[in-house]
C-alpha positions in Angstrom: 180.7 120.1 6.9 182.3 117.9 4.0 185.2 117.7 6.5 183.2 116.6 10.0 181.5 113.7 7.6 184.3 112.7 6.3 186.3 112.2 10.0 183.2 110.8 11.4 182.6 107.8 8.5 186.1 107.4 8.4 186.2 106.6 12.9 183.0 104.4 11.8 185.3 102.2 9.4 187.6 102.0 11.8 185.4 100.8 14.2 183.2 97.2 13.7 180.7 98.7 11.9 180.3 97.7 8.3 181.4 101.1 7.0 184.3 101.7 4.0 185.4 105.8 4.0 187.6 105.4 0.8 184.5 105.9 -1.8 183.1 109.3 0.4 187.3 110.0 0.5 187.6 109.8 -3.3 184.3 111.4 -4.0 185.2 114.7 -1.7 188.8 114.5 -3.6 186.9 114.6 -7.0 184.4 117.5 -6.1 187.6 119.3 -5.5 187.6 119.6 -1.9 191.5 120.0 -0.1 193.2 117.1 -1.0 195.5 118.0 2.8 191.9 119.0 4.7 190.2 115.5 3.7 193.5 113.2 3.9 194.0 114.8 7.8 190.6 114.7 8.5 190.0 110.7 7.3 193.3 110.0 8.7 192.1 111.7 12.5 189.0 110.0 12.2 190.1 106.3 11.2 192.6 106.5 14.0 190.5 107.4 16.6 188.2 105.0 15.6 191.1 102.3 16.0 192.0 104.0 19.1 188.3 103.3 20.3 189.1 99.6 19.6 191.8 99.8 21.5 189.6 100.7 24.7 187.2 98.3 24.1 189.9 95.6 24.3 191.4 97.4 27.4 187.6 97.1 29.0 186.9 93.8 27.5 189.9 92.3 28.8 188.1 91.3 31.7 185.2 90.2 30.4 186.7 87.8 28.0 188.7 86.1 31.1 185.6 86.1 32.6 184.0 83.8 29.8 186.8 81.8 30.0 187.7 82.8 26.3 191.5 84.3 28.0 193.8 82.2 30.3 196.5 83.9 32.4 199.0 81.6 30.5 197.5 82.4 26.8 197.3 85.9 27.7 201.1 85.7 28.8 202.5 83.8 25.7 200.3 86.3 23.4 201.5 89.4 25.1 205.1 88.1 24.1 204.4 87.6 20.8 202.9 91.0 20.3 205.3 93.3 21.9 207.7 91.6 19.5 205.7 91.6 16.8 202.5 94.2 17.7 204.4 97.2 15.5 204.6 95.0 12.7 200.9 93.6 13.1 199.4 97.2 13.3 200.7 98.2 10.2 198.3 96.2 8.6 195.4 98.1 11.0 194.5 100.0 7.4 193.3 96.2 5.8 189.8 95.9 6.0 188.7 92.9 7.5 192.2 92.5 9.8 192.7 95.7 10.7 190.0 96.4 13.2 190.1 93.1 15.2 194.5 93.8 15.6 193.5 97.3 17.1 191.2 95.4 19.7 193.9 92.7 20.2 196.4 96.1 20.5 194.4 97.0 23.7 193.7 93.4 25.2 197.3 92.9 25.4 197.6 96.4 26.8 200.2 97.3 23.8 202.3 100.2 24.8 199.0 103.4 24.0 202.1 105.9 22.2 203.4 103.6 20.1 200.2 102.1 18.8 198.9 105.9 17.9 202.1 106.1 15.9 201.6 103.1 14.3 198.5 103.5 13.8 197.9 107.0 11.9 201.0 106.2 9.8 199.5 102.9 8.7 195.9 104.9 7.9 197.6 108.3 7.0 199.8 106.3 4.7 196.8 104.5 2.8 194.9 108.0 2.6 197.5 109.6 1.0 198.3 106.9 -1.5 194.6 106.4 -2.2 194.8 110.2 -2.7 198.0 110.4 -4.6 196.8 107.3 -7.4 193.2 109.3 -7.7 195.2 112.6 -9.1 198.2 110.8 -11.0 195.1 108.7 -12.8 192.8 112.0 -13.2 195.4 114.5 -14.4 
């Protein structure tokens, strides 16, 4: 059950709700739960949770146009800029505050799906294991 928590607070965080899964991440690490169990189940969840971002720019695409908020010409020159630059942009999908709006961008600019869930785990995978990796080296 620690586990199924842990994956689901971790795809809220990713998502725009005001939620951080590092403290529950660190606390299951220190009640001695599997440090490989908890890093694979925060890293699932948090990605998925960006991958839900991801559709809701894909849907909202329209809707934004719609508003007037998206021209054909800003949506061109942005779509340029991100295939050149969306890799390097979604590495920072882990920073809280950033992160989730560049995994919405991700999917209005209808950034290539495979390469943003590589991107995307290794960025959160990367800051679970580190997180992960500091908690031990600073507790044993």
């Amino acid at each position: 059950m620690t586990y199924i928590i842990l994956f689901l607070v971790a795809f809220g965080a990713a998502t725009f709700l005001p939620l951080g899964s590092e403290a529950l991440y660190l606390y299951d690490l220190e009640a001695g739960y599997s440090f490989f169990f908890l890093w694979l189940f925060a890293s699932m969840g948090n990605t998925l949770g960006s991958v839900l971002n991801y559709w809701l720019g894909l849907k909202g695409e329209v809707y934004l146009k719609r508003k007037g908020y998206l021209s054909g010409r800003k949506m061109r020159k942005a779509k340029e800029v991100f295939d050149r630059f969306g890799g390097v942009t979604l590495l920072l999908s882990w920073v809280p505050v950033i992160g989730d709006p560049l995994t919405f961008i991700a999917g209005v600019l209808r950034y290539r799906f495979m390469w943003f869930i590589m991107i995307v785990f290794a960025a959160k995978a990367t800051r679970y294991a580190v997180i992960g990796f500091l908690l031990q080296s600073m507790s044993g």
